[in-house]
PyMOL commands that place a pseudoatom at each C-alpha (Angstrom):
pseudoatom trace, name=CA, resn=UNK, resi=1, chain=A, elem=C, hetatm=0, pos=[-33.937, 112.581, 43.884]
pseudoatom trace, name=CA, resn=UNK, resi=2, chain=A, elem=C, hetatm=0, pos=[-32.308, 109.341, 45.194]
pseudoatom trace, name=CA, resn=UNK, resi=3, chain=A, elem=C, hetatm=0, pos=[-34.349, 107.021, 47.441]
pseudoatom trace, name=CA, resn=UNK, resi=4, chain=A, elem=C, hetatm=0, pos=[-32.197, 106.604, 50.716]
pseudoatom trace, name=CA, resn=UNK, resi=5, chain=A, elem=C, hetatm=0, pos=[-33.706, 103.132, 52.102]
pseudoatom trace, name=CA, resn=UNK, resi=6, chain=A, elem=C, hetatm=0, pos=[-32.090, 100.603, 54.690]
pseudoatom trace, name=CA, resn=UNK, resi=7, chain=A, elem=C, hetatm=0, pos=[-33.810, 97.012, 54.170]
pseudoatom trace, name=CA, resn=UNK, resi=8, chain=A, elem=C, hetatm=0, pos=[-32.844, 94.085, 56.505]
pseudoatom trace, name=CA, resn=UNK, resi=9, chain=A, elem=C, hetatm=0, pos=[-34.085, 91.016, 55.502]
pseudoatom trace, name=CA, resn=UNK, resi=10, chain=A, elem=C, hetatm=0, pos=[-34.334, 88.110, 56.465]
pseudoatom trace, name=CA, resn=UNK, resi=11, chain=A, elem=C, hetatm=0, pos=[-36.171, 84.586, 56.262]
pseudoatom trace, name=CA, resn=UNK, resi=12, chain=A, elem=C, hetatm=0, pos=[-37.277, 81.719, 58.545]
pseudoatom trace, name=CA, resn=UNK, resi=13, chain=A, elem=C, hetatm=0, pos=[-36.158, 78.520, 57.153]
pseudoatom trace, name=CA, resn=UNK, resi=14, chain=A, elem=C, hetatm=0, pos=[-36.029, 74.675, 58.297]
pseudoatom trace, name=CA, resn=UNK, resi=15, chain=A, elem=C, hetatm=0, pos=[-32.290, 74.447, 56.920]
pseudoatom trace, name=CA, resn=UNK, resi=16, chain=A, elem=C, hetatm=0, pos=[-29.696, 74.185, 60.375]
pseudoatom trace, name=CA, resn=UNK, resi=17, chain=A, elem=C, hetatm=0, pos=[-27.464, 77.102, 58.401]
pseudoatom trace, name=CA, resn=UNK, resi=18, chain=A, elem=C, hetatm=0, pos=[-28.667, 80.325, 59.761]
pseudoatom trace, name=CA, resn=UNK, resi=19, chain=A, elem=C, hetatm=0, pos=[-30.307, 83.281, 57.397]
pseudoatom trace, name=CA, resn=UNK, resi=20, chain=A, elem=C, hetatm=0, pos=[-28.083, 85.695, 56.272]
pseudoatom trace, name=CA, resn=UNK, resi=21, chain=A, elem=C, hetatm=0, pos=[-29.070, 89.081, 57.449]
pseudoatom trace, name=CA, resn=UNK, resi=22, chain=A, elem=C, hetatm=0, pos=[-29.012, 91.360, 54.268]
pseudoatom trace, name=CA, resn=UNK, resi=23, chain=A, elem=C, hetatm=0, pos=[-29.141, 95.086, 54.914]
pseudoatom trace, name=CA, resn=UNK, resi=24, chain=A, elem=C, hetatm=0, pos=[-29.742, 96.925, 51.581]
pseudoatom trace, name=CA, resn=UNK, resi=25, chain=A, elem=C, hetatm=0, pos=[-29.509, 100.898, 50.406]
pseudoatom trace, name=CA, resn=UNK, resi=26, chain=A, elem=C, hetatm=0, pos=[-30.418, 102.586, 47.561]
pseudoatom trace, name=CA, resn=UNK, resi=27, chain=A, elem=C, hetatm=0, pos=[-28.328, 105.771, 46.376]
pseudoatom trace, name=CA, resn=UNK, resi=28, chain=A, elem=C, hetatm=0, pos=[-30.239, 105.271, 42.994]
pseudoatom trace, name=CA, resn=UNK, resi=29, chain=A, elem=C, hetatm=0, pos=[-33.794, 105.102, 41.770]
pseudoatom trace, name=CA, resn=UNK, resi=30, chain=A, elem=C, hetatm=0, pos=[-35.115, 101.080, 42.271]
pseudoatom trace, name=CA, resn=UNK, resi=31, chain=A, elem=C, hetatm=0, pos=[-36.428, 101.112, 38.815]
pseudoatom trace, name=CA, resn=UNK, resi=32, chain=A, elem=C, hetatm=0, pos=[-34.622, 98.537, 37.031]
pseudoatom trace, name=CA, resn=UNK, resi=33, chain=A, elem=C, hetatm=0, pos=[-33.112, 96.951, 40.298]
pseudoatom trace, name=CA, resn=UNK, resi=34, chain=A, elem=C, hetatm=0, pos=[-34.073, 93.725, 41.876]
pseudoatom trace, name=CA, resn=UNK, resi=35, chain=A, elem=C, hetatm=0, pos=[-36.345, 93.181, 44.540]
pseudoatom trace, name=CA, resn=UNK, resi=36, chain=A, elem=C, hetatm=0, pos=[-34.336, 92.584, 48.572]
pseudoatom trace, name=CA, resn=UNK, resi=37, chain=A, elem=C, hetatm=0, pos=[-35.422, 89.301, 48.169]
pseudoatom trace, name=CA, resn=UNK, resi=38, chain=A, elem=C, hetatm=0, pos=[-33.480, 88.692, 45.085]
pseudoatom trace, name=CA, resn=UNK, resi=39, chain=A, elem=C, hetatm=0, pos=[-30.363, 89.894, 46.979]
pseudoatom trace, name=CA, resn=UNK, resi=40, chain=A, elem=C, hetatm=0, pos=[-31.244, 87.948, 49.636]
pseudoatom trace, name=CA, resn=UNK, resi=41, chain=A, elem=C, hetatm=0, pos=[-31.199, 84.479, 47.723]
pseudoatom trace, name=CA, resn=UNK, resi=42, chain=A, elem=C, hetatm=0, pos=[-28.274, 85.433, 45.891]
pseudoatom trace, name=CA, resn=UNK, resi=43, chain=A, elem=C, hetatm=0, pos=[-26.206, 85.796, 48.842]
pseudoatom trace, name=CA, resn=UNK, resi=44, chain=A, elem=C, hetatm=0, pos=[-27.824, 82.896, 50.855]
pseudoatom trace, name=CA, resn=UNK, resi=45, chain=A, elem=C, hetatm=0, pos=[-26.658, 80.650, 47.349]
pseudoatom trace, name=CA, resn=UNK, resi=46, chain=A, elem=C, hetatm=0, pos=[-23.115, 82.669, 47.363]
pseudoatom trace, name=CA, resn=UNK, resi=47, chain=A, elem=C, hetatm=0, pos=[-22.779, 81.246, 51.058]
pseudoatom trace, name=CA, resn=UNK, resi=48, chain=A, elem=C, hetatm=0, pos=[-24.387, 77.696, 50.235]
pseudoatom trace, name=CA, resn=UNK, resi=49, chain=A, elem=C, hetatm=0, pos=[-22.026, 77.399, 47.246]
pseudoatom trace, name=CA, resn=UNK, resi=50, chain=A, elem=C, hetatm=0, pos=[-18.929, 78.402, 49.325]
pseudoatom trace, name=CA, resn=UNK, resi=51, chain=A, elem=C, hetatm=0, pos=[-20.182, 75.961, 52.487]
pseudoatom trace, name=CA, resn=UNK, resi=52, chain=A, elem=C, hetatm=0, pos=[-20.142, 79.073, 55.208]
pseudoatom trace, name=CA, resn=UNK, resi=53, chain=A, elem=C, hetatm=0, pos=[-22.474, 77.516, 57.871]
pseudoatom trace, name=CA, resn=UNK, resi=54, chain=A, elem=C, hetatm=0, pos=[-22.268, 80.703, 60.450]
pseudoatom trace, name=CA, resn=UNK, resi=55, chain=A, elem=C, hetatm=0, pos=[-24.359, 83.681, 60.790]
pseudoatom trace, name=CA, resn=UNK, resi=56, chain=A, elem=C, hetatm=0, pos=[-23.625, 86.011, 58.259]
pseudoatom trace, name=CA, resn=UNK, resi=57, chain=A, elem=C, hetatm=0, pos=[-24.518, 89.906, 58.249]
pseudoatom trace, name=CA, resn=UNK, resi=58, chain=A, elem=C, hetatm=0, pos=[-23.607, 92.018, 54.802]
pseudoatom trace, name=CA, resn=UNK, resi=59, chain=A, elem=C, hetatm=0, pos=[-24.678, 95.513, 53.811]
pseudoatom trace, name=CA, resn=UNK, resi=60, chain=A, elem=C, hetatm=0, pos=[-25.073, 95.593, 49.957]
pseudoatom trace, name=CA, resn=UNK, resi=61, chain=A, elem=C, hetatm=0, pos=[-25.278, 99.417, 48.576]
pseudoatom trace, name=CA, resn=UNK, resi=62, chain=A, elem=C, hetatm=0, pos=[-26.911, 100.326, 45.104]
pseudoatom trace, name=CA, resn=UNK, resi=63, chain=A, elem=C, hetatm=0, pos=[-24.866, 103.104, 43.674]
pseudoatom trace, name=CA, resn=UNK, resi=64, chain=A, elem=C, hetatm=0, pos=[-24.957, 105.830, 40.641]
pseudoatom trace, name=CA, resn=UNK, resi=65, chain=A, elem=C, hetatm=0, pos=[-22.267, 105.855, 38.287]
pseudoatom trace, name=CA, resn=UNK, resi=66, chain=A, elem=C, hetatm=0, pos=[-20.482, 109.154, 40.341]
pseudoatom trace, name=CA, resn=UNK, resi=67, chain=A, elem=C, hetatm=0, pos=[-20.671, 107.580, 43.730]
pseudoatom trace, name=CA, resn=UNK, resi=68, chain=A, elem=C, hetatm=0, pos=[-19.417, 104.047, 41.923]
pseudoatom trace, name=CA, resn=UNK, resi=69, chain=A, elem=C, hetatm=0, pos=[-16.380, 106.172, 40.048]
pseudoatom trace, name=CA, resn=UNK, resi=70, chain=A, elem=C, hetatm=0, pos=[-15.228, 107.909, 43.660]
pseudoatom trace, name=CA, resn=UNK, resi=71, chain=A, elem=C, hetatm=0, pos=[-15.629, 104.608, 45.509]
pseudoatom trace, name=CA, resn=UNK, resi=72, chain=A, elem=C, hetatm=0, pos=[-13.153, 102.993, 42.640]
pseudoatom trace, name=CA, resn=UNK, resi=73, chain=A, elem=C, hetatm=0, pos=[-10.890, 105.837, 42.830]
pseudoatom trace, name=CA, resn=UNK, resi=74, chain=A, elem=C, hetatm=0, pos=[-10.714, 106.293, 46.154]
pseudoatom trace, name=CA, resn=UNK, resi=75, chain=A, elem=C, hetatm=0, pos=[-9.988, 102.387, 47.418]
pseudoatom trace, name=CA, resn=UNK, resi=76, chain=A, elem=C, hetatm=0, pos=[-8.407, 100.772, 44.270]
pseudoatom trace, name=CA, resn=UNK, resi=77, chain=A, elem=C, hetatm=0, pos=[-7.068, 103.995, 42.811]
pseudoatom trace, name=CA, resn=UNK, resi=78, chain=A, elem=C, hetatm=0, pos=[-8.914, 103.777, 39.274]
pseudoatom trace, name=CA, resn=UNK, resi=79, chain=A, elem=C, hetatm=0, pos=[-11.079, 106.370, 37.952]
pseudoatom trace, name=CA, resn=UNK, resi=80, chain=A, elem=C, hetatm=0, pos=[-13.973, 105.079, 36.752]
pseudoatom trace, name=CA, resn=UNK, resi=81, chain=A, elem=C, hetatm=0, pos=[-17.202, 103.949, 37.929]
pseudoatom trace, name=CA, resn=UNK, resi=82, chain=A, elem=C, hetatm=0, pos=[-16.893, 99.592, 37.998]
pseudoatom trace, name=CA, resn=UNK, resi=83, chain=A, elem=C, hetatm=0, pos=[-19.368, 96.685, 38.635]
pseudoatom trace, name=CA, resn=UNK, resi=84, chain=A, elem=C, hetatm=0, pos=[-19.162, 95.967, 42.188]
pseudoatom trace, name=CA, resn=UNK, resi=85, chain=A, elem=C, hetatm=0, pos=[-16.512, 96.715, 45.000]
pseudoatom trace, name=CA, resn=UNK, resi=86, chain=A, elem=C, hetatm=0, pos=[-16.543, 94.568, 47.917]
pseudoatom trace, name=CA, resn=UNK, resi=87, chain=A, elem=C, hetatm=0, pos=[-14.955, 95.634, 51.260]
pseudoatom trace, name=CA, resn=UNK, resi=88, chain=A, elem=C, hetatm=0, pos=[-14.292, 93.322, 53.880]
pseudoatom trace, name=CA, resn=UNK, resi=89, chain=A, elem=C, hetatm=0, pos=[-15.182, 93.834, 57.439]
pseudoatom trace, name=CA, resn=UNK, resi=90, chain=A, elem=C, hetatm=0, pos=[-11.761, 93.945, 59.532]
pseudoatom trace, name=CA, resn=UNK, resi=91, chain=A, elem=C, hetatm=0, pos=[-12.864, 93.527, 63.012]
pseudoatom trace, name=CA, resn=UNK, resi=92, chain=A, elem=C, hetatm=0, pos=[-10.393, 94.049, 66.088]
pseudoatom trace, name=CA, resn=UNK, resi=93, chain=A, elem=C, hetatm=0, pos=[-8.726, 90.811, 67.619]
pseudoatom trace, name=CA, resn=UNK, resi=94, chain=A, elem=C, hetatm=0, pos=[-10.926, 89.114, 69.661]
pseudoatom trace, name=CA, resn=UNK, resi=95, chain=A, elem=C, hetatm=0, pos=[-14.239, 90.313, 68.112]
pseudoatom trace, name=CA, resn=UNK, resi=96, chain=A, elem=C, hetatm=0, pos=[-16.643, 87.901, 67.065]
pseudoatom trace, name=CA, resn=UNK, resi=97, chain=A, elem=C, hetatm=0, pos=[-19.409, 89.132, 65.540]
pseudoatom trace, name=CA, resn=UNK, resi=98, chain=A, elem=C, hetatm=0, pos=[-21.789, 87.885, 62.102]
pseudoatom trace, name=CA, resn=UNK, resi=99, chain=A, elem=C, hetatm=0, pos=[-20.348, 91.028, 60.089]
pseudoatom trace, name=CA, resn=UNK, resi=100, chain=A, elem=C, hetatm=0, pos=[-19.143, 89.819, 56.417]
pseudoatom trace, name=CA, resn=UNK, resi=101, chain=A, elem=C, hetatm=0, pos=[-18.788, 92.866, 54.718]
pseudoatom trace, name=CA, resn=UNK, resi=102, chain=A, elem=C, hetatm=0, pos=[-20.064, 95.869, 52.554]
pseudoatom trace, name=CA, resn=UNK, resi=103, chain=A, elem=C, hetatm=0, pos=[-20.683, 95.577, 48.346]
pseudoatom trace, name=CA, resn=UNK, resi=104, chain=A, elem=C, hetatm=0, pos=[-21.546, 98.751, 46.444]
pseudoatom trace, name=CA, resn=UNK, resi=105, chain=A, elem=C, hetatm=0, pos=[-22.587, 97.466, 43.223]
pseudoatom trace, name=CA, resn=UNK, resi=106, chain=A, elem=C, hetatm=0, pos=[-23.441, 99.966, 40.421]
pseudoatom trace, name=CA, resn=UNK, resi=107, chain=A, elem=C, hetatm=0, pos=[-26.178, 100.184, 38.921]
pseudoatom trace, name=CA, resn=UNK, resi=108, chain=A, elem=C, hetatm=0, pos=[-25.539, 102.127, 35.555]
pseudoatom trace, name=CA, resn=UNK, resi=109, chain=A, elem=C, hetatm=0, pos=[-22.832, 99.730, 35.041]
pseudoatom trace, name=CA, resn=UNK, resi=110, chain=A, elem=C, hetatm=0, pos=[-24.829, 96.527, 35.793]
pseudoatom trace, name=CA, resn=UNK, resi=111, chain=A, elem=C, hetatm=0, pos=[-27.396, 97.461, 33.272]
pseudoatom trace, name=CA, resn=UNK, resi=112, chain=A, elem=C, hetatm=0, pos=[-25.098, 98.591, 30.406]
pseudoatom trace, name=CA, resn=UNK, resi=113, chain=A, elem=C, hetatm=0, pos=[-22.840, 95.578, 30.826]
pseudoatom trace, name=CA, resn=UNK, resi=114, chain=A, elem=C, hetatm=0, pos=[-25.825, 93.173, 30.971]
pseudoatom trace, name=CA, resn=UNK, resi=115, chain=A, elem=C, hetatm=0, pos=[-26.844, 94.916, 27.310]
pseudoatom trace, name=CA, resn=UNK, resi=116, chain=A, elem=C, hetatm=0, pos=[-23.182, 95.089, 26.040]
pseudoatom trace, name=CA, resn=UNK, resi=117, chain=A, elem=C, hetatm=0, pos=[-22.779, 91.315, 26.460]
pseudoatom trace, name=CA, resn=UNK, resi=118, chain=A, elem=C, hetatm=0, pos=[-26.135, 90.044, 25.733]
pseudoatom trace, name=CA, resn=UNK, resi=119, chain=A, elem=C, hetatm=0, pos=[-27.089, 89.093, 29.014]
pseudoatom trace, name=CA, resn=UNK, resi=120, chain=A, elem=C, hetatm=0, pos=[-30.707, 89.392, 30.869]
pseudoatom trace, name=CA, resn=UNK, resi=121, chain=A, elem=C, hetatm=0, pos=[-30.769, 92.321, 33.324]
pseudoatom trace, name=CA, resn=UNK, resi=122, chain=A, elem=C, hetatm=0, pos=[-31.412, 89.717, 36.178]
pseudoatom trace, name=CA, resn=UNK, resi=123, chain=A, elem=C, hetatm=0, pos=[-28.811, 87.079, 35.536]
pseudoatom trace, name=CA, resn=UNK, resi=124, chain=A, elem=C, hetatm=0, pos=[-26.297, 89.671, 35.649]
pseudoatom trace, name=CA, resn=UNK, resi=125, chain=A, elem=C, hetatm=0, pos=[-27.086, 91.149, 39.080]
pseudoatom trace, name=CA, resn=UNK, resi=126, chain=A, elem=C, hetatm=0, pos=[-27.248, 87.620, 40.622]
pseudoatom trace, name=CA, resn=UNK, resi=127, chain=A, elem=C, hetatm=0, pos=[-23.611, 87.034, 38.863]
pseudoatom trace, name=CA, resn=UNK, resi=128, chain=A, elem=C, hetatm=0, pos=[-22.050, 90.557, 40.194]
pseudoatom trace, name=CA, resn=UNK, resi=129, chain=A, elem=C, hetatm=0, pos=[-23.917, 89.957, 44.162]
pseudoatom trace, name=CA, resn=UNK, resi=130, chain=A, elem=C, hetatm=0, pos=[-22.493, 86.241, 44.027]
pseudoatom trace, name=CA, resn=UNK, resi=131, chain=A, elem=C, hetatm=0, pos=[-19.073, 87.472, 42.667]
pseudoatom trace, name=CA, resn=UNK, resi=132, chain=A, elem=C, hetatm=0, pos=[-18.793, 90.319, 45.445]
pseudoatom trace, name=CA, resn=UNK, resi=133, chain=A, elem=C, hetatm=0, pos=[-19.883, 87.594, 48.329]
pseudoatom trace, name=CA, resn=UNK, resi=134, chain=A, elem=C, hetatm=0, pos=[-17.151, 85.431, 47.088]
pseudoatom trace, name=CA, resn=UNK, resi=135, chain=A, elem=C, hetatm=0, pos=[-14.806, 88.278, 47.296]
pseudoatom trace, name=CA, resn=UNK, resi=136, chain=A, elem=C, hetatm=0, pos=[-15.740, 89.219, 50.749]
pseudoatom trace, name=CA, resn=UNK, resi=137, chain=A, elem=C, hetatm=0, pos=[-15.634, 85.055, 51.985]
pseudoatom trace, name=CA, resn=UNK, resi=138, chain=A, elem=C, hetatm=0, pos=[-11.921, 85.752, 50.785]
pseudoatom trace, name=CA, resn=UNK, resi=139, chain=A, elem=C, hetatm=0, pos=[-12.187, 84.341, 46.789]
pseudoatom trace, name=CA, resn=UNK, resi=140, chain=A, elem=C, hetatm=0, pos=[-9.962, 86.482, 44.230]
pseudoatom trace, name=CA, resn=UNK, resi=141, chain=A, elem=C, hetatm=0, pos=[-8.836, 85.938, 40.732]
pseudoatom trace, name=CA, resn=UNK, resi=142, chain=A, elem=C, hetatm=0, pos=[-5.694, 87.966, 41.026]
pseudoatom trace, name=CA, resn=UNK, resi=143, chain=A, elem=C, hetatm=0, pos=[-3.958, 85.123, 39.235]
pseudoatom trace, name=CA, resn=UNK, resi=144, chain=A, elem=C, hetatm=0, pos=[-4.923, 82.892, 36.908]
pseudoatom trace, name=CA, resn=UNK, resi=145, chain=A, elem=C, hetatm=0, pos=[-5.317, 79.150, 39.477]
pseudoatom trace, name=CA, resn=UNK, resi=146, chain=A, elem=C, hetatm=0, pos=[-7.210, 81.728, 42.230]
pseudoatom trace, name=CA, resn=UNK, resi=147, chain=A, elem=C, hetatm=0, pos=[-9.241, 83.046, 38.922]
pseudoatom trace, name=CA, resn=UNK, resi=148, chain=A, elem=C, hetatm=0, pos=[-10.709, 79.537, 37.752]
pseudoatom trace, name=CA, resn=UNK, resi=149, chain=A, elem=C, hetatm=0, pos=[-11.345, 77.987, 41.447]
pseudoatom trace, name=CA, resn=UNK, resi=150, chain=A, elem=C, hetatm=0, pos=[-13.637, 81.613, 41.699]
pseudoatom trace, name=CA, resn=UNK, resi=151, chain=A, elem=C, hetatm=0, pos=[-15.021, 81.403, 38.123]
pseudoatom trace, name=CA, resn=UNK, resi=152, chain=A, elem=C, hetatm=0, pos=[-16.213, 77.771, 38.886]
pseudoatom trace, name=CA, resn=UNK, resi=153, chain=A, elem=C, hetatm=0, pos=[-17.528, 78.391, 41.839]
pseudoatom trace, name=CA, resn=UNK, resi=154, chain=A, elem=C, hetatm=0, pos=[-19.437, 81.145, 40.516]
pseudoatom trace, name=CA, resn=UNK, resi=155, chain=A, elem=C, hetatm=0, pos=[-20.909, 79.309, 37.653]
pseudoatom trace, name=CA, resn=UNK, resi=156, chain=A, elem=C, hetatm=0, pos=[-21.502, 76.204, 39.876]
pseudoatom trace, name=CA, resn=UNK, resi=157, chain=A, elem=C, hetatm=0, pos=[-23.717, 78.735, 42.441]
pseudoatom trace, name=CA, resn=UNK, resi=158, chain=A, elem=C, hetatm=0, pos=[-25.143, 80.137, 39.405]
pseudoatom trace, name=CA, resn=UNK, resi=159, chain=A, elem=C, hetatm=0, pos=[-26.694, 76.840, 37.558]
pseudoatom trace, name=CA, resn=UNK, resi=160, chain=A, elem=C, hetatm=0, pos=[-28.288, 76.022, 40.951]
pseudoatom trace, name=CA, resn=UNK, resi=161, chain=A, elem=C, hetatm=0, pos=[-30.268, 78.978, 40.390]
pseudoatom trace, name=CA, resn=UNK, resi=162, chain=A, elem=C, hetatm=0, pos=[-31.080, 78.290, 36.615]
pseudoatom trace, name=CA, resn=UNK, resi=163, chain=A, elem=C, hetatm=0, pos=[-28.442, 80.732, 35.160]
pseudoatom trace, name=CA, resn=UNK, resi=164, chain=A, elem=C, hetatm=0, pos=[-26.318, 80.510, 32.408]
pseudoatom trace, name=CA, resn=UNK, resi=165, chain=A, elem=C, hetatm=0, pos=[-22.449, 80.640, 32.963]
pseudoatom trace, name=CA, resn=UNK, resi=166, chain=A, elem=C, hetatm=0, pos=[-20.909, 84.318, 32.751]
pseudoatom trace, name=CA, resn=UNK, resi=167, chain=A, elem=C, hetatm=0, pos=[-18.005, 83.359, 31.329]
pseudoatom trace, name=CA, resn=UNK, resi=168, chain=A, elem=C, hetatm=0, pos=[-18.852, 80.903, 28.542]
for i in range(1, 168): cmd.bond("trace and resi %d" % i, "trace and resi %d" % (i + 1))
show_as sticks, trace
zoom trace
């Protein structure tokens, strides 16, 4: 049976750039999933790397490989269960408030990828949370100049935090 759990964390630092707030649910079994503090730094390096300074509030959703497919299907109209979908918060005009977005990021698909291409587990989950941050801050690779400002900003967020890059 799924483990339904809501998570906010957050973290007291000495930095002037405020915590993100990172709100995290599990459709899936945690067994092979990071730890909310994982997700946490991830996103905090996501936002260091693309220099957002103000409060930031993101839900991040663990998903099976049927919620993952319906979610594709549904918003991007392809039928099959992918990585990680970010959706952007669209907030009425004149509403200010922290909210950054939602990522559902599945699970199934995270771990076979992460065996298909010889990655570890780990590095992999940071690379998908960063790249689904980045999406939601407004980065895209829909063509090829938008693709390599995102890809080096990914692998740039990703050596601070001792990873190898994705794409080499």
């Amino acid at each position: 049976m799924p483990t339904n759990r809501l998570f906010r964390t957050t973290a007291v630092s000495s930095s002037p750039r405020p915590s993100p707030a990172v709100h995290l649910g599990y459709a899936v079994s945690r067994a092979g999933v990071p730890s909310p503090i994982s997700f946490r730094r991830w996103v905090e390096a996501a936002l260091r790397g693309a220099k957002r300074r103000k409060a930031t509030e993101l839900s991040i959703r663990i998903v099976g490989a049927d919620e993952g497919r319906a979610l594709n299907r549904n918003y991007r109209s392809k039928d099959y269960a992918t990585n990680v979908l970010s959706f952007s918060v669209e907030l009425p005009p004149g509403m200010t408030l922290p909210l950054l977005g939602d990522l559902a990021i599945c699970a199934p698909v995270v771990q076979r990828e992460a065996v298909e291409q010889g990655k570890a587990s780990r590095d992999h989950w940071a690379h998908l949370t960063i790249h689904g941050v980045l999406h939601l801050l407004g980065y895209d690779h829909v063509d090829d100049g938008d693709a390599m400002v995102m890809e080096a900003l990914e692998t740039r967020v990703l050596a601070g935090l001792g990873i190898a890059d994705p794409y080499a």
